[in-house]
N, C-alpha and C positions, 0 to 999 in steps of 0.2 A: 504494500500500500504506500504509496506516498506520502511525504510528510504536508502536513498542513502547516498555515503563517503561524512563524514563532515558534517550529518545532525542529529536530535535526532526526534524521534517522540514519542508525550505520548498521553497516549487516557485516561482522567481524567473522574471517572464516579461516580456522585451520586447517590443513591436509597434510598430511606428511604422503606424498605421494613418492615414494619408491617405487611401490609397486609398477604403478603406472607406466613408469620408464624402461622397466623391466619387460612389460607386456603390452607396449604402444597400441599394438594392433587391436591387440583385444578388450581393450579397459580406457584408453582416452578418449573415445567418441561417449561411450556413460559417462564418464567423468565428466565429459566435460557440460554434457546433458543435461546432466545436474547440477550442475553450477549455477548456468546458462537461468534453466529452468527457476530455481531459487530466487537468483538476484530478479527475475522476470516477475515472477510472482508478489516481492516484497516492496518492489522500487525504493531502494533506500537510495539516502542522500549521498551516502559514502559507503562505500567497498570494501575492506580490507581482506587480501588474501595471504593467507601467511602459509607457506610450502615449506617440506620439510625432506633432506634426501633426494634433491632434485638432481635430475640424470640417471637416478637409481643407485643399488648396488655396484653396480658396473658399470661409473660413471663416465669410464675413459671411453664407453662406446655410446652410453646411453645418453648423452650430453647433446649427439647430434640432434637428437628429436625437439630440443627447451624449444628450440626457437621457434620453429614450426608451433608447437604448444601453444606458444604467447599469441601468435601471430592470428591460429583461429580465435582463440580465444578472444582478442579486441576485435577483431574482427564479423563479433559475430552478433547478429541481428536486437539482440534482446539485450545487449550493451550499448546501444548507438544511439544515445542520450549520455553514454557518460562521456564528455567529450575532453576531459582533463585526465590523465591518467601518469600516473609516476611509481617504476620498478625498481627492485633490485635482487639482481640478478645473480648469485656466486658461483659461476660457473668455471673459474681459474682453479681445475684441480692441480694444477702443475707448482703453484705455489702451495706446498705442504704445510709450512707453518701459518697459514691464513684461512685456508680452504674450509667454508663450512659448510654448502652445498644446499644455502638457504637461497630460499626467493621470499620476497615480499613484493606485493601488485597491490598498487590502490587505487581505484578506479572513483571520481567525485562526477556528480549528476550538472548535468547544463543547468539547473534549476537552482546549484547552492553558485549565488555572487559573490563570497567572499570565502576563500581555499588558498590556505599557506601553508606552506612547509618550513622548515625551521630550517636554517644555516648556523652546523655546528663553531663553523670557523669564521663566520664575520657575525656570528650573534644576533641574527634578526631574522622574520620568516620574509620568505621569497614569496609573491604570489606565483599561482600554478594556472595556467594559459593553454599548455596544450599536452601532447603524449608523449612520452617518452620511459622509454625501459633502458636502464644501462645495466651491462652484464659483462665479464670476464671477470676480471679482478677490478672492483671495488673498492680499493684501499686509498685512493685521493678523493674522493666522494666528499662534499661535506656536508651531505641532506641526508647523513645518515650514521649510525656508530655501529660500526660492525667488528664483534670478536671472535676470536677462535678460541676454547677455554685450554689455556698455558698443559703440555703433554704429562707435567707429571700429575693432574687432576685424573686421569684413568692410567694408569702404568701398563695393564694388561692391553690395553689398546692407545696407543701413545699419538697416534694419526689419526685418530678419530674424528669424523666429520661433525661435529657439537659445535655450538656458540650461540649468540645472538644479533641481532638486529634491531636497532632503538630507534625511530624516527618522534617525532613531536611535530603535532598539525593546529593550524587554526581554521575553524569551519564554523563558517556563522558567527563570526567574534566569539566562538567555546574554542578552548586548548584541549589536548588530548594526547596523553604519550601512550604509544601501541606499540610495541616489543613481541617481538618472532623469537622463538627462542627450541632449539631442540637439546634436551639432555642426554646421561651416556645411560644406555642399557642395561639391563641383565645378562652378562656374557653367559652364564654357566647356571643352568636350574641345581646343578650340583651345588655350588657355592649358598647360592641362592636357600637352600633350604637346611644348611648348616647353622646357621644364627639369625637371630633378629633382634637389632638392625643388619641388613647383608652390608658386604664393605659394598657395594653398588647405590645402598640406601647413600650412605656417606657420599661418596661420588657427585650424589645429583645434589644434596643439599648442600656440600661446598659450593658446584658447580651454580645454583640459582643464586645462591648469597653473594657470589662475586656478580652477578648480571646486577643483585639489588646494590650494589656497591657500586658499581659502573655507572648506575644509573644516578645516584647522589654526588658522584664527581662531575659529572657535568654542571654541576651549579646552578641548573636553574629551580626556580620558586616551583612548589611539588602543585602537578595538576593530578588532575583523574588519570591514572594507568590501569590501561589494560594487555595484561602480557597471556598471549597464548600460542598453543606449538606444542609439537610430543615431549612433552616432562618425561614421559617412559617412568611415570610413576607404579611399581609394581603392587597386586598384591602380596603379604607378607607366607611365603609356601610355608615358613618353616611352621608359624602360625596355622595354617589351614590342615597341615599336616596333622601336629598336633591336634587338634580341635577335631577334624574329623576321623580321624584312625588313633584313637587314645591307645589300645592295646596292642598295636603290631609291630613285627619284629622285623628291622629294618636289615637284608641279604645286599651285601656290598661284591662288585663285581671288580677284581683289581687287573688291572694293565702295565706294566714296565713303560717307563719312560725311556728315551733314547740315554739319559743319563743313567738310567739302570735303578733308579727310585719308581716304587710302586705308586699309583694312582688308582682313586677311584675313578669309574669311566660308566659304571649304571649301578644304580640303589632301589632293590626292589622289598618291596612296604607289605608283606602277609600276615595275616589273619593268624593266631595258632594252631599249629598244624595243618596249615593250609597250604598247597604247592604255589598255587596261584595268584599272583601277586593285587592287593586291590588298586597299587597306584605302582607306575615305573617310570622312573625318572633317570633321564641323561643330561647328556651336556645342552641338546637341542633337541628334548624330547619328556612330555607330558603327560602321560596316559592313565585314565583311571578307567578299573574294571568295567563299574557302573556304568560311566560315561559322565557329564557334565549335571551340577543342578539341575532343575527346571527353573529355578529363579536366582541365577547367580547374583542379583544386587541384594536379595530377602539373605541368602547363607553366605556369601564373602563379602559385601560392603565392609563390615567391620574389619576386614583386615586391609582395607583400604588405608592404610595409616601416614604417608608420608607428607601429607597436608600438615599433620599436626605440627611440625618443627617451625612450620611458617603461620601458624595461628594469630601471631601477634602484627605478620606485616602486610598479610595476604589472604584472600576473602575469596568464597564462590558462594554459587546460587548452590542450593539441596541439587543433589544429585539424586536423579530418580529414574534412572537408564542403565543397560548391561553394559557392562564393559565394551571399552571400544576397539579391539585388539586382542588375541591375533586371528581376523577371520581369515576365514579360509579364502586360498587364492584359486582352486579348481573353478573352472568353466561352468557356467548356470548353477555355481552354491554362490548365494547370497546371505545366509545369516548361522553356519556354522562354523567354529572355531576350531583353527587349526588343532593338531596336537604336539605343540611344541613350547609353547611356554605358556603358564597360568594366566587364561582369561584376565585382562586387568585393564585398568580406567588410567589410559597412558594419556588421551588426548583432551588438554583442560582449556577452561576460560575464567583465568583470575584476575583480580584486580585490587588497587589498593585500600587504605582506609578512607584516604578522599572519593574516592569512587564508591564506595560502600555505601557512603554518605547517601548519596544519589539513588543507588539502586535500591537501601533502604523506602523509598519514599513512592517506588514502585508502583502501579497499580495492578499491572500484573505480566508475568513473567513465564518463559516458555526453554527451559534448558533439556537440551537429550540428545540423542543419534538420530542421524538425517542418511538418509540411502540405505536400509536397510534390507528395502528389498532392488538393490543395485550390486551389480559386481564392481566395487571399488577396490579393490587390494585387504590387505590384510590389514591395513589404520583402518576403518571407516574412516577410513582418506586414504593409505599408499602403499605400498612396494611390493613391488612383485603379485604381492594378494593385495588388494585393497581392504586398507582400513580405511573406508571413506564413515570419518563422523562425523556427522555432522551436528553442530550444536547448535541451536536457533532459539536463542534467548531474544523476549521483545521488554523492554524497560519503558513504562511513562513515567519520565521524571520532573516533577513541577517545580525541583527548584535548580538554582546553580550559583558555584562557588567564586568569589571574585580572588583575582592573582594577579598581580606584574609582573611583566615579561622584563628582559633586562635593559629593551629599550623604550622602562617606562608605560608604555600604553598598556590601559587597562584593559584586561580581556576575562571572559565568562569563559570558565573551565566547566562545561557538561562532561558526560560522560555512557560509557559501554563496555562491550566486553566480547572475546569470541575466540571459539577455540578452534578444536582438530575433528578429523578421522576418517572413514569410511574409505576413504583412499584415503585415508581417513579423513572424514571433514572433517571439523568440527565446525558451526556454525552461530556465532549469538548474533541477534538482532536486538539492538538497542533505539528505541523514540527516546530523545529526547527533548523535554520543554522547554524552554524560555524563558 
């Protein structure tokens, strides 16, 4: 729906589309259907698309296709009203120490007259006139702070494709800072289900707290943020373990290392006396006897845990949708989950205590998975399988926060939010008032 006098609407969308890049042929034209379809449907004032693993896995081949990507994508019918548009692109795998393999696309409607972007390096917003996507290496850019998070934050993977991406917009005299951000994984369900917290928990909450550190170095006056993008927040296995198989007896399969130290390499969870394992777990492998809940947000939410360490900086709407990750990437399956690592709520839409503010005051709100009955990748947004999630949160907010920018002029800080998945979308939609 379009926004009405006095109001902004922004349709905030994450996807970590791996998959996509992986299976061009098969998954880009739904993917992009959906999109297409979405923004069609909602006509917000502003866009935000935040990509995650773009080019793929296999980005040294899968990188040929971005462009072509972008190209339908603006190109394409149900967009042609937004006639201002501004990307960023990471597609410089060749530079290892920078490479995060983010995109961020913002696309603003002919309808909103006032859209700026912020200049990190002369300190003032730019107004935004017409379209442009810059991509290769992004490292002179100054409409935008892009990191790669420093190699010794994951050891076991030291090149890791992770970082963020910070922009801060003015739209309708409201500020807005929107941050892309992808964190590092669960390498090993093995490791994974030794402790809790896994060293991977630690990982990503280093990993965020330096983005919220980034973000207060830049020095400007705190607006409404909204940062979303695959967190690869996990559920807790070792937890679910527990909780659901209290009495079994845990059969460990050992392996020789090239060093000639033994490893475990599969852990299988039986019943007593029972041959038949109810859960077997590898390094990149899931399997329970039963098969999956019928209502994984009713039995694993609560081990949803990795929110809590940021409880004091960082806010969401209830969560009240499955997990958004890892569906399955097979041909015509749309809403089963692989079997390789523990169903979980990777792909989020947060925001801060200023933004809270706002969204507190709400009247009412729409947060969950979008493409459900779509082949997105294993996000409900991306890779290989489509995880396309999409989150589609709608905010009416009737009030808004005053801030100085640094050159002075006063401006209304509104506010939003939007996540990942289904290739993985994730989707929020935010009205806001005036």
């Amino acid at each position: 729906m379009s926004s009405q006098s006095g109001e902004l609407s922004l349709l905030l969308i994450s996807a970590n589309v791996g998959s996509l890049f992986e299976q061009p042929d098969h998954l880009m034209t739904p993917w992009l259907n959906q999109f297409c379809s979405k923004v069609s449907r909602e006509e917000p004032d502003f866009v935000a698309l935040h990509c995650q693993e773009v080019g793929g896995k296999t980005y040294q081949t899968g990188m040929k296709y971005v462009q072509g990507f972008v190209d339908v994508l603006l190109k394409s019918p149900e967009l042609s009203e937004y006639s201002r548009v501004r990307g960023f692109i990471d597609e410089d795998h060749e530079d290892r120490q920078e490479f995060t393999a983010l995109g961020s696309v913002y696309l603003v409607h002919s309808r909103v007259a006032d859209a700026a972007l912020w200049d990190f390096s002369g300190s003032r917003f730019h107004p935004i006139a017409d379209k442009e996507v810059k991509s290769g290496n992004l490292q002179a850019d100054a409409f935008h702070k892009k990191l790669k998070y420093p190699p010794d934050f994951f050891k076991e993977y030291p090149w890791s494709r992770k970082g963020h991406i910070i922009t801060r917009w003015r739209l309708r005299n409201r500020v807005v800072d929107i941050v892309n951000v992808h964190l590092f994984h669960d390498a090993s369900n093995l490791e994974s289900v030794s402790q809790c917290p896994s060293i991977y928990v630690a990982n990503r909450c280093r990993a965020l707290r330096h983005t919220l550190k980034k973000l207060r170095e830049c020095g400007l006056p705190e607006a409404p943020l909204f940062i979303f993008g695959d967190f690869n927040f996990r559920t807790d296995l070792h937890g679910i373990v527990k909780h659901s198989f209290p009495n079994v007896e845990a059969v460990s399969q050992m392996k020789k290392t090239d060093g000639g130290k033994e490893e475990v390499v599969k852990l299988e969870y039986r019943d007593p006396g029972q041959e038949t394992p109810v859960l077997t777990l590898e390094k990149k492998c899931f399997v329970l006897r039963d098969g999956l809940p019928s209502d994984l947000r009713k039995e694993w939410k609560q081990f949803d845990k990795e929110m809590e360490q940021f409880r004091q900086d960082l806010f969401e709407q209830e969560i009240e949708f499955p997990p958004s990750y890892p569906f399955s990437e097979d041909p015509g399956v749309t809403d089963a989950y692989m079997t390789t690592r523990t169903p979980s709520w990777c792909d989020r839409v947060l925001y801060n205590e200023t933004a809270k503010e706002l969204v507190a005051k709400a009247v009412g709100t729409e947060y969950g998975l979008m493409g459900t009955d779509a082949e997105m990748g294993d996000h409900k947004v991306s890779s290989g399988w489509l995880i396309y999630c999409w989150c589609c949160v709608r905010l009416m907010c009737s009030a808004v926060i005053t801030t100085f920018s640094s050159s002075s002029s006063l401006l209304l800080a509104a506010d939003p939010t939007g996540p990942y998945v289904l290739l993985p979308l994730f989707v929020m939609f935010c009205r806001l008032l005036g």
